[in-house]
C-alpha positions as CSV (number, residue, x, y, z in Angstrom):
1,X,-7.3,44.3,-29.2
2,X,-6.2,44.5,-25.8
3,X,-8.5,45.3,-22.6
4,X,-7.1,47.9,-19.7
5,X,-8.3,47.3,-16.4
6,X,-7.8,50.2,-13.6
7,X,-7.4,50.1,-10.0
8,X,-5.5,51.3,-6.9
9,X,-4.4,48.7,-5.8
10,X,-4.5,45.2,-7.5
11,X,-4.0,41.8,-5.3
12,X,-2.9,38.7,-7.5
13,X,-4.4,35.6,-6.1
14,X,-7.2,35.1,-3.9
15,X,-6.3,33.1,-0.8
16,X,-6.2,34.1,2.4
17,X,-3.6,35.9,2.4
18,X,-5.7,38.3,-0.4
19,X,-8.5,38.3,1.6
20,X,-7.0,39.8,4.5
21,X,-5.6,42.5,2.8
22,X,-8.7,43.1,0.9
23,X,-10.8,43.4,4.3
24,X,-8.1,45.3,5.9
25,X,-7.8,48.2,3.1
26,X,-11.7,48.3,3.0
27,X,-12.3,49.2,6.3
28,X,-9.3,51.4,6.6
29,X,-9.2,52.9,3.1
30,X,-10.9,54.7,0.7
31,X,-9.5,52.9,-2.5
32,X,-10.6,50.9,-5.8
33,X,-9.5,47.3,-4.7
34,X,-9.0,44.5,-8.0
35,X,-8.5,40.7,-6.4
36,X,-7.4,38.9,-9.9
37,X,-7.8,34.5,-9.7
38,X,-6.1,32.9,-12.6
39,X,-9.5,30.2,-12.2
40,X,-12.9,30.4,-11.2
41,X,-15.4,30.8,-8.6
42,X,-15.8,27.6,-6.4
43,X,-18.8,25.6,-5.5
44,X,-21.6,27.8,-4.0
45,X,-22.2,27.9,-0.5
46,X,-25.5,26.4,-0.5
47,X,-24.1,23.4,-3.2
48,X,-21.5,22.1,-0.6
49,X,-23.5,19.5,1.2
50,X,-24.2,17.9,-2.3
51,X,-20.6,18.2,-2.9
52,X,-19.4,16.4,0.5
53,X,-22.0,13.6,0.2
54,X,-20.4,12.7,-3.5
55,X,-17.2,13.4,-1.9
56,X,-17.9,10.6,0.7
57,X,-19.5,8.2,-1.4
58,X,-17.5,8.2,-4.4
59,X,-14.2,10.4,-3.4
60,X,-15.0,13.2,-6.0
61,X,-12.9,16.1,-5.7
62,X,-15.5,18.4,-4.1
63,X,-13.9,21.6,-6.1
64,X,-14.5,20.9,-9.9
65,X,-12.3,23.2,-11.9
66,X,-9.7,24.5,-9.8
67,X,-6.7,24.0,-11.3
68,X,-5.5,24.7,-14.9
69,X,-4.5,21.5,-16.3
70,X,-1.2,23.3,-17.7
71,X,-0.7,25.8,-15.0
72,X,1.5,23.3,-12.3
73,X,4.5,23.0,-10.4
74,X,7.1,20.5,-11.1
75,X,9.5,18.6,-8.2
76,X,9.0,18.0,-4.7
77,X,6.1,19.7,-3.4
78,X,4.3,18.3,-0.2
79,X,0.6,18.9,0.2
80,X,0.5,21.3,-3.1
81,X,-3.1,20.7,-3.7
82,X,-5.0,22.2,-7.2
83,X,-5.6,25.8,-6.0
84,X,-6.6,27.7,-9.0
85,X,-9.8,29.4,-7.5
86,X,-11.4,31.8,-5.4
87,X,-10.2,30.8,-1.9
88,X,-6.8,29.2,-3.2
89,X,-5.6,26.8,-1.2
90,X,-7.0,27.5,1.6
91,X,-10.6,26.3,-0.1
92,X,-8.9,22.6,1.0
93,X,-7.7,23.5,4.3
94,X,-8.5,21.3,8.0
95,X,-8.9,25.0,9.8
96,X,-6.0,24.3,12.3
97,X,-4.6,27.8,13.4
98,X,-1.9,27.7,16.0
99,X,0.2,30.5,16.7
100,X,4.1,29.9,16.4
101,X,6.1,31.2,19.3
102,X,8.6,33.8,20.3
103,X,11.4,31.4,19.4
104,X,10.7,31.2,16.1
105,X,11.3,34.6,15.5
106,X,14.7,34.4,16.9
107,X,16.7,31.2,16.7
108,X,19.7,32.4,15.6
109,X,20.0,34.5,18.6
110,X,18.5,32.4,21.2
111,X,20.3,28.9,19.7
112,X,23.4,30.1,17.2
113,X,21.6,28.4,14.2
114,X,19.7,29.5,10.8
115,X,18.7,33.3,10.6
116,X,16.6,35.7,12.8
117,X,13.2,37.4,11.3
118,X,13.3,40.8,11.0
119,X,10.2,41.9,13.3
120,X,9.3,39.7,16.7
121,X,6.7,37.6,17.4
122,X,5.9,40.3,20.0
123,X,5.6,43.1,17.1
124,X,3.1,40.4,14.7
125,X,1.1,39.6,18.0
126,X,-1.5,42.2,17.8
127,X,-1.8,41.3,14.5
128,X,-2.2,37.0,15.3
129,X,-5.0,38.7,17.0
130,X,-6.6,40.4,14.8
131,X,-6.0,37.3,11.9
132,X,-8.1,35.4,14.6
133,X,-11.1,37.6,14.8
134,X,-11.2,38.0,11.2
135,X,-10.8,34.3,9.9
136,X,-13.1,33.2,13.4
137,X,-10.7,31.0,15.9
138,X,-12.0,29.0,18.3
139,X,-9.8,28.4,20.9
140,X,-8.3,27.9,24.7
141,X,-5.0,30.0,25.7
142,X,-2.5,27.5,26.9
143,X,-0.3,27.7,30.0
144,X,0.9,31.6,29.7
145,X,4.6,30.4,29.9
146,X,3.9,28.4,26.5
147,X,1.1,30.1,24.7
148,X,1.5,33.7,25.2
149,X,-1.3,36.2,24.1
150,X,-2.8,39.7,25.2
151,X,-6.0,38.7,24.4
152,X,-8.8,35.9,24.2
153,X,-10.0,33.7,21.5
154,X,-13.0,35.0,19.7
155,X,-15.1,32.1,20.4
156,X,-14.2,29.4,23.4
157,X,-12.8,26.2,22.5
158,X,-14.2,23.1,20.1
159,X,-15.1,20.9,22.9
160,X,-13.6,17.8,23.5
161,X,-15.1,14.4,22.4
162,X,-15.0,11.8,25.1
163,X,-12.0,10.4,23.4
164,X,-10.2,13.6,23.5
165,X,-11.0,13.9,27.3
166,X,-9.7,10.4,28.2
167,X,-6.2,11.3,25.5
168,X,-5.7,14.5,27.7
169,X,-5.8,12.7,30.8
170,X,-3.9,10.2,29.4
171,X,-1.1,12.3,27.7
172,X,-0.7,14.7,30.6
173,X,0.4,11.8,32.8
174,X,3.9,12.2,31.2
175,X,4.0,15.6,32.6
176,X,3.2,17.3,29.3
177,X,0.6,20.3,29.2
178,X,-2.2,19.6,26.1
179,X,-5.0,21.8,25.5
180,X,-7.5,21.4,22.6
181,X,-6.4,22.4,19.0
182,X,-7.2,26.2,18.0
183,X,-9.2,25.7,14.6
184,X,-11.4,28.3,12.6
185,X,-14.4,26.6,12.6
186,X,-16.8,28.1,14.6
187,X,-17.8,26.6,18.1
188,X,-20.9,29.1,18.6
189,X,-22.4,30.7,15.5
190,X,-20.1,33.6,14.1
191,X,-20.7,35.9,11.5
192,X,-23.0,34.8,9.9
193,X,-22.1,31.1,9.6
194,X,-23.2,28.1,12.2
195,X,-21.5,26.0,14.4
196,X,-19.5,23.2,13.5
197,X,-21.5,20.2,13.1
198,X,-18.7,17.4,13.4
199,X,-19.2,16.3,9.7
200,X,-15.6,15.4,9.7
201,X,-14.8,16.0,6.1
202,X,-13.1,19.8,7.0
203,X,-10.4,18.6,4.7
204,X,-11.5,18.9,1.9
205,X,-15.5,20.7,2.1
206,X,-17.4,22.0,5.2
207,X,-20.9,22.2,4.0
208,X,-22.0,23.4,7.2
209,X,-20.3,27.2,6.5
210,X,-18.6,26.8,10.4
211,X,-15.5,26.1,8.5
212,X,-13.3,29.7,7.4
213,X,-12.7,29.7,4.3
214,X,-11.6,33.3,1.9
215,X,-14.2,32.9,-0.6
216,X,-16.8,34.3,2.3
217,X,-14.7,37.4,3.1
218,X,-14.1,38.2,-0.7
219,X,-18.1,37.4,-1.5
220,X,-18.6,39.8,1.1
221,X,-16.8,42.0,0.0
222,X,-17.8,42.1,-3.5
223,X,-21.2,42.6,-2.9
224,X,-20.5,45.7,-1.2
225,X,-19.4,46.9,-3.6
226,X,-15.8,47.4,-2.2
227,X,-13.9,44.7,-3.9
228,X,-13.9,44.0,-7.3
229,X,-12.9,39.9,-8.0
230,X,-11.9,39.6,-11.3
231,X,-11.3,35.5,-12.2
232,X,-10.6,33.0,-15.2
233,X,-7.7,35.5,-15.4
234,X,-4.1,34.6,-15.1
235,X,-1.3,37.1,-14.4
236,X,1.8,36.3,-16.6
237,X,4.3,39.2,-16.0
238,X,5.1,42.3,-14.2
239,X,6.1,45.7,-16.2
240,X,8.0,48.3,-14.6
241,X,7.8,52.2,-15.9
242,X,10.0,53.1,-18.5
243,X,11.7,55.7,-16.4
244,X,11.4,54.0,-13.1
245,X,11.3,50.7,-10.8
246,X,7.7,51.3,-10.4
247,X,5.6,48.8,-11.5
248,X,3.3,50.3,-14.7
249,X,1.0,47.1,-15.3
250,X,0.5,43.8,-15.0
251,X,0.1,41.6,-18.2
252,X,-2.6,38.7,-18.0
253,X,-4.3,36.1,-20.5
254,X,-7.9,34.2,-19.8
255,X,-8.2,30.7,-21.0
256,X,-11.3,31.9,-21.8
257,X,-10.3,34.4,-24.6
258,X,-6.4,33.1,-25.2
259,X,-6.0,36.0,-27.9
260,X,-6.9,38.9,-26.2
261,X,-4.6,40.4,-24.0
262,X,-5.2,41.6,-20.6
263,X,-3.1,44.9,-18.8
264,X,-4.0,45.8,-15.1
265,X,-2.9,48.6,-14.5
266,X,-2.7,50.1,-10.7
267,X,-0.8,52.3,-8.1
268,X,0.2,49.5,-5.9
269,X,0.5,45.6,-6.4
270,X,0.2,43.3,-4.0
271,X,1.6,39.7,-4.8
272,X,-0.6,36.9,-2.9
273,X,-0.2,34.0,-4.9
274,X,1.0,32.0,-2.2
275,X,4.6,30.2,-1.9
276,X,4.8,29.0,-5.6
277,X,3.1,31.7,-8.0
278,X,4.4,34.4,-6.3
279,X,8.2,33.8,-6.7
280,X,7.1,32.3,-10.0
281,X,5.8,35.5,-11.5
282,X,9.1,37.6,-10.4
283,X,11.0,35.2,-12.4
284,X,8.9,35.6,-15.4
285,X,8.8,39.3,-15.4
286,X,12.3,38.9,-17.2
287,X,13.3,41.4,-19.9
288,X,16.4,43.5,-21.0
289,X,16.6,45.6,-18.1
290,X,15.8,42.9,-15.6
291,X,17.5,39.6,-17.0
292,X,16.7,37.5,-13.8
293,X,13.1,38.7,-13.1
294,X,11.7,41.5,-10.9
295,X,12.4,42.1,-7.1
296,X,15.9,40.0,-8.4
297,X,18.7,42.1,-8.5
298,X,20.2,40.4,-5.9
299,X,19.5,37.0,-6.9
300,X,17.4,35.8,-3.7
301,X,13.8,35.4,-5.8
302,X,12.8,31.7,-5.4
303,X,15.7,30.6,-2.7
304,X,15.3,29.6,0.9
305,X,12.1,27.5,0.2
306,X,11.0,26.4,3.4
307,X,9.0,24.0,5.4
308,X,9.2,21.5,8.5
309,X,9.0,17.7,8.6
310,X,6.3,15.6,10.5
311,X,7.4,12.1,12.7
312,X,4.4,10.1,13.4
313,X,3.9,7.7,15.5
314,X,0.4,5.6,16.7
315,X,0.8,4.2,20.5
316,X,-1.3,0.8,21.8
317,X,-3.3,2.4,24.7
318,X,-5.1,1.0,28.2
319,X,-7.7,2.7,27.3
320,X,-11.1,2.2,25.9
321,X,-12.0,4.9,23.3
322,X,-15.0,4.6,20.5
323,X,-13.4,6.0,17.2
324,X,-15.5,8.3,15.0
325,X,-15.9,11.4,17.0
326,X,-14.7,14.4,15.0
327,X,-11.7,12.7,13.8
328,X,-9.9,15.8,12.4
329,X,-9.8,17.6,16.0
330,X,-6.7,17.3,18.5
331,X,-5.1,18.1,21.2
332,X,-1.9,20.2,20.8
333,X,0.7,21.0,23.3
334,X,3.7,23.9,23.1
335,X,6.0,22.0,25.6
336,X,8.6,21.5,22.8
337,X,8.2,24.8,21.1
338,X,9.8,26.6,23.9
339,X,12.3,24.0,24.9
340,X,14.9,26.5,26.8
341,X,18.5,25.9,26.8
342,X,19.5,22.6,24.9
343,X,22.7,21.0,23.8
344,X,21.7,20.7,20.1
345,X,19.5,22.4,18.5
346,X,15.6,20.6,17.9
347,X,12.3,22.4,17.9
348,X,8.9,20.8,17.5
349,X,5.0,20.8,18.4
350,X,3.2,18.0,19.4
351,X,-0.5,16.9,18.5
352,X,-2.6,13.8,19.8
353,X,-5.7,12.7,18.1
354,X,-7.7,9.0,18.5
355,X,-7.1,6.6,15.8
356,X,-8.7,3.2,14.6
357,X,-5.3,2.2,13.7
358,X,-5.0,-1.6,13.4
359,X,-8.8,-2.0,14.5
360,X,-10.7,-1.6,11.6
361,X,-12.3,-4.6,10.3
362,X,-10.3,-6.7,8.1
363,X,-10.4,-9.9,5.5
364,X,-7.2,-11.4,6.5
365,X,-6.4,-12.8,9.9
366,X,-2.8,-12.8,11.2
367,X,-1.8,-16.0,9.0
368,X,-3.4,-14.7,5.9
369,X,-6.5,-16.8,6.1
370,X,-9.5,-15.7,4.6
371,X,-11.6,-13.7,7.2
372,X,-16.1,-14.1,6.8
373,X,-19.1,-13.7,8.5
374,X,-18.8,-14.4,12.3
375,X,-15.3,-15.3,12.2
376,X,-14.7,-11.7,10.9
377,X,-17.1,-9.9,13.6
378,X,-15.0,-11.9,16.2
379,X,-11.3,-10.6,14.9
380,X,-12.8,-7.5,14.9
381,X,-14.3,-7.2,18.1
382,X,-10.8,-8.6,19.9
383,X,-8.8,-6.2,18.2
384,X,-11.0,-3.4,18.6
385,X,-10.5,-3.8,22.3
386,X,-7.4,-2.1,22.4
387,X,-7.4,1.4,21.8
388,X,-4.6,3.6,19.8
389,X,-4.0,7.5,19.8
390,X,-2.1,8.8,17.0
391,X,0.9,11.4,17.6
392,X,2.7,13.8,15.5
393,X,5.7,16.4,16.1
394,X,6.3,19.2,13.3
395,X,10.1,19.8,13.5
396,X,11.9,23.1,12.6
397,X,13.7,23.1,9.3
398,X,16.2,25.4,8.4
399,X,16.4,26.4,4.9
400,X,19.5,26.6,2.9
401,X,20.1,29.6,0.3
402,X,19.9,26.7,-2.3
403,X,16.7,25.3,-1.4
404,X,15.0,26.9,-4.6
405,X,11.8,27.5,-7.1
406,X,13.2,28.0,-10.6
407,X,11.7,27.7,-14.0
408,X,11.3,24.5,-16.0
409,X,11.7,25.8,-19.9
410,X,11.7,21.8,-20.8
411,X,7.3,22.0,-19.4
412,X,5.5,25.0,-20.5
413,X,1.7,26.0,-20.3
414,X,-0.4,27.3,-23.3
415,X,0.8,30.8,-23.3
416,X,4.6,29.2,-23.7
417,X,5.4,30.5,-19.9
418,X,8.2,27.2,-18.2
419,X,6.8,26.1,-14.9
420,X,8.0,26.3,-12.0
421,X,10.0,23.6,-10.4
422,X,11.0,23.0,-6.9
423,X,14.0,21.1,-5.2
424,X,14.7,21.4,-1.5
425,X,17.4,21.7,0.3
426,X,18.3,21.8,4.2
427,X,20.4,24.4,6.3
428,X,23.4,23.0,6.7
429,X,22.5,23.2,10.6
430,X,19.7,21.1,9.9
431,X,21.2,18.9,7.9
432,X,23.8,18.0,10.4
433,X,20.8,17.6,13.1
434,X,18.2,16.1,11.4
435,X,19.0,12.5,13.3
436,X,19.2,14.2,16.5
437,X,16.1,16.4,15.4
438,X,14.3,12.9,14.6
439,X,15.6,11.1,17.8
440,X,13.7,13.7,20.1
441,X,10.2,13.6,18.7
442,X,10.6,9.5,19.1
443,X,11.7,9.9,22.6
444,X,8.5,12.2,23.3
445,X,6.9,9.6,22.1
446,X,8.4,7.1,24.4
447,X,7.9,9.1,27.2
448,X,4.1,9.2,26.5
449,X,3.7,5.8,26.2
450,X,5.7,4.5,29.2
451,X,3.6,7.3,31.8
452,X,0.5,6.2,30.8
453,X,0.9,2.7,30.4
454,X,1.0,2.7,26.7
455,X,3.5,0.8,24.1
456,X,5.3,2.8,20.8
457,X,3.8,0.4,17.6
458,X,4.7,2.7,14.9
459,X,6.3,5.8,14.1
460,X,7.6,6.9,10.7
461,X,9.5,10.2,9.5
462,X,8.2,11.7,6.5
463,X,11.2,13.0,4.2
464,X,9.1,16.0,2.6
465,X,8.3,19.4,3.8
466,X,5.1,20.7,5.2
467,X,3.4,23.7,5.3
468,X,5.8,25.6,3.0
469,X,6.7,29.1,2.1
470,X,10.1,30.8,1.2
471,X,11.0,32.2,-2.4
472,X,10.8,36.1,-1.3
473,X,12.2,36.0,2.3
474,X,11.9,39.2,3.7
475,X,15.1,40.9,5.3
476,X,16.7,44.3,6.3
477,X,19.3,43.4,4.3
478,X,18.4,43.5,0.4
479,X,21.5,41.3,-0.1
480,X,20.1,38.1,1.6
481,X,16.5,38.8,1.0
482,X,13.7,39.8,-1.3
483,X,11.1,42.1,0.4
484,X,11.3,44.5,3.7
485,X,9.9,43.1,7.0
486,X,6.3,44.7,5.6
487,X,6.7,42.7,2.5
488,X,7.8,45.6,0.2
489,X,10.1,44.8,-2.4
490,X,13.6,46.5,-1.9
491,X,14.0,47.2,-5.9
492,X,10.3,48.1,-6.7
493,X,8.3,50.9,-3.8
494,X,5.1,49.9,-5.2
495,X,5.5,46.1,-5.1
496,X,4.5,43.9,-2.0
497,X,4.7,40.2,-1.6
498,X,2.3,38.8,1.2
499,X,2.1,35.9,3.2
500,X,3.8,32.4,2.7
501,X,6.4,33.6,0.4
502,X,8.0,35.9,2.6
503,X,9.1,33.2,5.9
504,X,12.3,33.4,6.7
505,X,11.3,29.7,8.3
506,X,8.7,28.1,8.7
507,X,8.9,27.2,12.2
508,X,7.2,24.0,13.8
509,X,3.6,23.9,13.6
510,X,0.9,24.7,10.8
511,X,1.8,27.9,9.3
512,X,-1.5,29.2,8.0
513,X,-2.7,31.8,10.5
514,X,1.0,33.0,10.3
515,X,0.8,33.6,7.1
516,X,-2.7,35.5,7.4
517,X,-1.0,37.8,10.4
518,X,2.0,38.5,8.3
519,X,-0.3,39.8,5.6
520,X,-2.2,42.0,7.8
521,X,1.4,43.3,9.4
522,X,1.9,44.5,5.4
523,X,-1.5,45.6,4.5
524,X,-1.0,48.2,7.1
525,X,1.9,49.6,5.5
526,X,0.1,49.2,2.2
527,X,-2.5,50.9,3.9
528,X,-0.1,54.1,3.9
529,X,0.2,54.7,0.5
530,X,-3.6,54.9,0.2
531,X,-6.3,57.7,1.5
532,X,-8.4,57.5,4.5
533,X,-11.8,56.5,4.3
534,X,-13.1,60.3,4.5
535,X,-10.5,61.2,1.5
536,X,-11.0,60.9,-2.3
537,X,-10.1,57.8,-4.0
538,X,-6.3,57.4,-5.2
539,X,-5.9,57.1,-8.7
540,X,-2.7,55.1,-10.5
């Protein structure tokens, strides 16, 4: 027997790009509103300093239960923590939430490489804004010519730890602008939820509440009665109308009742599964009529994966700094995000934090002798006399048309659905400049280190990608892309893709609050389809 559930509009996945939607189409419409998670409901609120303290003691995984052990994806996939629960993955997140910049929007215009977005930063900037208020960003503008915005931060800035103050200093000697990291954790208590408390363990459970995180806005919600959240309930395929493009239903199975089939059935659906199960459920919605998935008619579902690379580096410092205050907050700068005219092509951010590295106590001396008692406390205390900062640049990275999510029939979950599998693969402007690309973050680093007195002692370049998204890159044209510039499908009206998925890049800093301003850019244009909050709900 099969159970039919109705709604207006139906949201699969629960991140943050869902929860943005959600909120937005509550206060601006009057609709029925079904937010469907393929796993659970995470640790309760008041549960999370339990959590954190087993989490520090023993390492426990603070979020029991949120993944499906036969629900994963396959191939190289950087920082693709379990997400199956309410929050997604941004239930693990470290809060940072920079803004990219204008240049991002434009590169191939402004440097003769990769592809422009279709909209401007200056069309999604009222809409950065409003991602800020909602998700709670405390922050400092940065120099105007760098950082621009047309309005403040909702809360003023996490304040600097001593360290921080002395890195600033410090970094600023080299003639480089820093200004402290914009993160949504609150500074001053904010809706509801108190100020940070410097536990340090944002990645991977704030027990404190200062940390955003979706489950909050989608509780909320819920017990307002105007979202429903529907979990344990994984979405398998898409059916279109017999007559028409128009999505009919959605098809979904719970690992709680395997034999009964589930149909969802809705005007609109809104795809918010994030950069993996997004492009993944196109390409199972296969059948006779649409032989290479949904939304696939030109063949784009699951290409142009994208992310950016990291090069860090830790530099010896004439400085004395005290590790162990609020580790996980930084300085960032924007210098390199708006370079101007170059030669070649390189675009990256630049973050500074403190570091213990090669100070923490140790067993082992420089000869490998055995390390006890005072002879230990006396290694340590010499080595620990030198201080260290830690520095990191996010580089662009193109992505090439063949940079792809396809499906793994050879690994299959319980249903008999392949999973998805992902290889990348660079622009071939990127490719040719990756050396250069590399080369420029090390020579920031250089630079740093010889202004203020400092020495380079490490720096590595990581090979993967990071903060990724790609698979349903929106476009004008429905040739090279998947969706519109408001995430709408070009083969299906009443089909939108939100968030991650949709990048054209991914630009060259942490992509989250992006992907959270994107998503309210398209919930307003899902808002269209929908009644005002005076009119009668819409029905499918």
């Amino acid at each position: 027997m099969r159970r039919v559930i109705e709604s207006d509009v139906c949201i699969i996945g629960s991140g943050i790009s869902a929860a943005m939607v959600a909120a937005k189409l509550a206060d601006e419409r009057r609709a029925s509103v079904l937010v469907v998670e393929a796993g659970g409901r995470p640790v309760p609120f008041g549960e999370r300093m339990k959590v954190r303290e087993r989490f520090v003691a023993y390492g426990e995984n603070p979020w029991v239960g949120d993944h499906l052990v036969d629900q994963t994806a396959l191939g190289t996939v950087h920082g693709f923590s379990p997400d199956m629960e309410v929050g997604g993955l941004a239930m693990h997140w470290g809060a940072v939430t920079p803004r990219w910049s204008p240049e991002d929007f434009r590169v191939k215009s402004l440097y003769g490489v990769g592809d422009d977005w279709p909209l401007t930063y200056e069309e999604l900037e009222p809409f950065y804004l409003e991602a800020e208020r909602r998700v709670g960003v405390a922050g400092e503008p940065g120099p105007a010519a760098l950082d621009p915005r047309s309005g403040p931060y909702p809360m003023p800035p996490l304040p600097l730890s001593y360290n921080l103050r002395l890195l600033k200093e410090w970094g600023e000697k080299a003639g480089i602008p820093f200004w402290s990291t914009p993160s949504a954790k609150n500074s001053v208590p904010f809706q509801g939820r108190a100020a940070c408390q410097r536990c340090d363990t944002c990645d991977p459970v704030c027990p404190s509440g200062a940390k955003y995180s979706p489950d909050f806005t989608l509780d909320a919600l819920e017990r307002a009665g105007k979202v429903r959240v529907l979990t344990n309930t994984l979405v398998r395929r898409l059916v279109p109308q017999a007559t028409s493009e128009r999505i009919s239903h959605a098809v979904a199975s719970s690992p709680e009742h395997a034999e009964e089939p589930i149909e969802l059935h809705a005007r609109l659906f809104v795809l918010a599964g994030g950069f993996v199960w997004s492009p993944h459920l196109l390409l199972l919605s296969a059948s006779e009529r649409h032989p290479a998935g949904l939304a696939n008619r030109a063949g784009n579902v699951g290409r142009w994966m994208n992310g950016h690379r990291a090069v860090n580096g830790y530099i010896r410092l004439p400085l004395r700094l005290y590790p162990g205050m609020n580790l996980q907050h930084s300085l960032i700068s924007k210098r390199f995000m708006r370079p101007g005219p170059q030669d070649a092509y390189v675009r990256h951010d630049l973050r500074l934090w403190e570091a213990s590295f090669h100070a923490e106590p140790r067993l082992r001396g420089e000869g490998g002798a055995l390390l006890l008692g005072d002879e230990l406390l006396a290694d340590w205390r010499r080595r620990a006399v030198e201080s260290t900062a830690r520095v990191r640049g996010y580089y662009d990275v193109l992505p090439g048309r063949d940079s792809r999510l396809t499906l793994d029939g050879g690994t299959k979950n319980r249903w008999g659905d392949p999973m998805p599998r992902l290889a990348y693969q660079d622009h071939a402007d990127s490719a040719r400049l990756r050396g250069h690309a590399e080369a420029a973050v090390r020579g920031v680093f250089e630079r740093l280190a010889r202004a203020g007195g400092g020495s380079v002692v490490s720096v590595r370049a990581g090979d993967e990608q990071e903060h990724p998204g790609g698979g349903c890159r929106m476009g004008d044209d429905p040739a090279t892309s998947v969706v519109d510039r408001h995430g709408r499908s070009h083969d299906h009206e009443n089909l939108f893709v939100v968030g991650a998925p949709t990048c054209v890049t991914s630009g060259c800093t942490n992509g989250t609050l992006t992907f959270a301003a994107l998503s309210l850019f398209a919930a307003r244009e899902i808002a269209t389809d929908l009644p005002g909050r005076g009119a009668a709900p819409a029905r499918p």
